[in-house]
N, C-alpha and C positions, 0 to 999 in steps of 0.2 A: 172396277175403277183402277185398281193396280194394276191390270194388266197394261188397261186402256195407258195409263202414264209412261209401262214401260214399252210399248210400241213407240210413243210420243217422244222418250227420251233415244232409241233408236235410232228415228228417221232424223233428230235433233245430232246426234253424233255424227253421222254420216253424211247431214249437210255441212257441218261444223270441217269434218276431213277434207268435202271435196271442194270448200270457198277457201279456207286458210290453211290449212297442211296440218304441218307438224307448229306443238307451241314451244316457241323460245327456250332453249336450256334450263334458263333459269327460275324460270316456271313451268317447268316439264315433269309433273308426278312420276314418271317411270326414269327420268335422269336419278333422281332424288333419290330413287330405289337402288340405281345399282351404283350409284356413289355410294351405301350405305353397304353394300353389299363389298365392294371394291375395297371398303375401311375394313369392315371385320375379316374377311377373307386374309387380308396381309397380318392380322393378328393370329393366323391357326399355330399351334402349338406346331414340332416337330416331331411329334412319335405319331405311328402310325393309326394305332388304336384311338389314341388322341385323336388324330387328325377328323377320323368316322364320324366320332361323338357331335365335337366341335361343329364339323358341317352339319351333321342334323341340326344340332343347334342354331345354328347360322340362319339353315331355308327357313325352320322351322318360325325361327323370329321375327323374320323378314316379311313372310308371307302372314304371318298372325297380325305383326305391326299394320303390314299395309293395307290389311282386308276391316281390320279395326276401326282406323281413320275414318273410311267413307262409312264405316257401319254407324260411329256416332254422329256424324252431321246427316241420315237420310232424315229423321226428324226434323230438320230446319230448311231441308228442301221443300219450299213449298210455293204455291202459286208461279207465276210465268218466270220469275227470277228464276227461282231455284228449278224448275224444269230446264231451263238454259245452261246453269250452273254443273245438274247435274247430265246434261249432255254433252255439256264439254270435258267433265270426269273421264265418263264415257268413251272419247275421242281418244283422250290420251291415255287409255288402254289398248286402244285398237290403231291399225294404219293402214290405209287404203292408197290416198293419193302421191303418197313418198313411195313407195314399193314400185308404183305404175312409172312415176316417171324416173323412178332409175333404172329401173330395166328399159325406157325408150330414150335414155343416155347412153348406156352400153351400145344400142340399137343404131343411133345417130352417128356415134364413132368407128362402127362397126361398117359401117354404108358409105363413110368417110376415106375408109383404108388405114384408119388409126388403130392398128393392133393394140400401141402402148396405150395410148389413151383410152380404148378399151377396159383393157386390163385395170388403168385407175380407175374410172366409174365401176367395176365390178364388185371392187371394195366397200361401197353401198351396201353389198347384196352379198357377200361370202367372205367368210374370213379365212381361207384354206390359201395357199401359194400362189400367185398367178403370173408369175415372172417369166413360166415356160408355157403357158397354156398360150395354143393358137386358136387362129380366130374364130376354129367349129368349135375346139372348147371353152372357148369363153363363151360363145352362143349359150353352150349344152350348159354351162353354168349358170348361167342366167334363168334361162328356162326353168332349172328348176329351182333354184332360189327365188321366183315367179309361183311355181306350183307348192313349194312348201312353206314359204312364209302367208300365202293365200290363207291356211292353214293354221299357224303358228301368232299371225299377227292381226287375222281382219276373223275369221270362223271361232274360233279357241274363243276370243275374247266377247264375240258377241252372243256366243251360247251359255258359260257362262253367270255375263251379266241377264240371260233371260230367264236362266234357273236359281240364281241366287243375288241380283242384284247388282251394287255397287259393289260390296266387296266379295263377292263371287269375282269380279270382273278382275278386280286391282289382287286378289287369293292369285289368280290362272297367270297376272302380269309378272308377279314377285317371283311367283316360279321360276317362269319361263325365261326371265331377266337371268335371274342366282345361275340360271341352265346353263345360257348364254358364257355366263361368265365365268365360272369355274365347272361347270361340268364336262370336263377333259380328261381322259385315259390316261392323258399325260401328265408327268410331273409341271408344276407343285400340286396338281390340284387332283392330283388321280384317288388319294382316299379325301378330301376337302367337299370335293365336288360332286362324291357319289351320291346323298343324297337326292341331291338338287336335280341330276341325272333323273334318277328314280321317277322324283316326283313327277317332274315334266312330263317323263314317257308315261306315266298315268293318267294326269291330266288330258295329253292330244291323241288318246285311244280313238274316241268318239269322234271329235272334230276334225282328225285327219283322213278319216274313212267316209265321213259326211262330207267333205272337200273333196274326194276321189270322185263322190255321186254324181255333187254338182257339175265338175270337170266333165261328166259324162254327160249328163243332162245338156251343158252346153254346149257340148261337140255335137249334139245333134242337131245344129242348127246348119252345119254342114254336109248333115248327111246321116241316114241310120248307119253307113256302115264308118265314119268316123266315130260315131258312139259307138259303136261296137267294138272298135278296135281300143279303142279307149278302155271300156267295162273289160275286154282278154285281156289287155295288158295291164290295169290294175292287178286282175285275182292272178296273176302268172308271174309278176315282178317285181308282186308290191311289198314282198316277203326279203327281196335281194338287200337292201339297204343294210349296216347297222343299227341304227334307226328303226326299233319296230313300228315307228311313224311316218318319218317324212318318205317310202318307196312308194306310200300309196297313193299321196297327190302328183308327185312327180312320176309316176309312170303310169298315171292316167294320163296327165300331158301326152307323155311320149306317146300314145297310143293316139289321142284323138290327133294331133298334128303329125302321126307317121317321119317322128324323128329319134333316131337314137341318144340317149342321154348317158354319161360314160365318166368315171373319175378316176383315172388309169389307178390299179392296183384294189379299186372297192366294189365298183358293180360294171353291170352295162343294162342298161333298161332298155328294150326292144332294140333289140341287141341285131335283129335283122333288118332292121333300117340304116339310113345314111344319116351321116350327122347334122344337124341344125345350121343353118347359116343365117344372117343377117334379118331376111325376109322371115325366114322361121321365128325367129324371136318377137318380131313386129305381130304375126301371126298367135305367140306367148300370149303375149298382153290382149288380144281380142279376146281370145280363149279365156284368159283368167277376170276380165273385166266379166264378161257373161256369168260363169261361175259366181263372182260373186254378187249380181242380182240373183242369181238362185238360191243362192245361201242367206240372205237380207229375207228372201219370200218366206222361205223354209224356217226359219228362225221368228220371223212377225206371226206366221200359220200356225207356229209353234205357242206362240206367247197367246195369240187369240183364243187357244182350242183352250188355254189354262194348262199348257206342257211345254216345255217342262213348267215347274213352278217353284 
């Protein structure tokens, strides 16, 4: 019967993403997270050793706090209220329909001849420079800010909630939030933020390699040898990234759409292709919409067999 609820509260979340989006700021549980995140973070001490501690302290709070919350209300979830209740929880862990339609904004202004306007919808989707990026590398951005937030925002969170629940789900959000947010090489946040770094690269071991599969899985709807070149250039590039995570969904992309993907000075992902343009990206979102019906299957097939649990 638990399983049976957490399939229910699943397909409850996902219809929840793709009729209403995203909810309101100010009822938005993962705003709330990294507001709280964004407070203590400007409180870290200035010594370095300090700084370590602190941040542990910090994710470690953060993600205890937030995984707590939903652990004492799953008791009062009950009947069709609270199955709704907690599928809207749910939702606002994960994001499916924001993600889609700002990569076919990038896409829209991209087919427009709007470089600059480009470049601002990108902002959606990457926080990295985009002032000189042209209009293949805004594609190539896209793309994979498509392929790894696939990953990071809609697989992470619903695997997760099928192994441990609500706060499995809101544990993987706190993180991955705290990551977002100070976990940066760079000062202030380069000893603040390593934990949080840490964690998260723990956390999307599994979901970002189960998002490479799908990736592949759904390239074959194109073709064996689009899967195929997807599954070479995962195990051949998906090592290139910083990131022991995000090279594996993004350069499965590259693979199954035969586009190079490139962030002048960090990698080049199927590095013997031509770059992404417009139509590639519109091509992104097919790719990534498919993927993630297989990741939904894979994840339900998961919860039905009683695995995870």
């Amino acid at each position: 019967m638990k399983d049976g609820r957490r399939m229910a509260v699943v397909l409850v979340a996902l219809l929840l993403d793709r009729c209403l989006g995203e909810p309101p700021e100010a009822v938005h549980p993962v705003v709330w997270i990294g507001q709280t995140v964004g407070a203590l973070a400007a409180r870290a001490p200035r010594d370095r050793t300090a700084r370590l501690l602190y941040g542990a302290g910090l994710v470690g709070g953060v993600c205890g706090g937030s995984a707590l919350a939903p652990r004492l209300l799953e008791g009062r979830l009950v009947g069709p209220s609270g199955l709704l209740a907690e599928g809207w929880l749910l939702k606002s862990c994960l994001s499916y329909r924001a993600l889609e339609r700002a990569g076919e904004r990038v896409a829209e202004r991209l087919e427009g001849g709007d470089l600059e306007g480009a470049r601002k919808e990108l902002l959606w989707l990457v926080g990295r420079d985009r002032s000189k990026l042209d209009a293949n590398e805004v594609a190539a951005a896209a793309v994979e800010s498509l392929a790894e937030n696939l990953s990071d925002s809609f697989a992470a969170p619903l695997l997760a909630y099928a192994a441990f629940g609500l706060p499995g789900a809101f544990f993987y959000r706190a993180a991955n939030t705290a990551d977002a947010m100070v976990g940066y090489r760079e000062e202030p946040f380069t000893h603040t933020g390593r934990a949080a770094a840490r964690l998260d690269d723990a956390l999307n071991l599994v979901p970002a390699r189960l998002t490479a599969l799908a990736l592949v899985l759904a390239a074959g709807r194109d073709g064996a040898r689009a899967a195929g070149d997807a599954l070479r250039v995962a195990l051949r590039d998906g090592r290139l990234t910083e990131s022991p995570n995000a090279g594996w969904p993004m350069a499965a992309a590259a693979g199954a759409l035969g586009v190079r993907l490139e962030k002048r000075g960090h990698y080049r992902l199927n590095a013997e292709a031509p770059p992404p343009a417009a139509d590639d990206l519109r091509r992104a979102g097919r790719l990534v919409r498919r993927a993630a019906a297989v990741l939904v299957a894979l994840v339900l097939l998961g919860v039905a067999a009683g695995r995870p649990r």
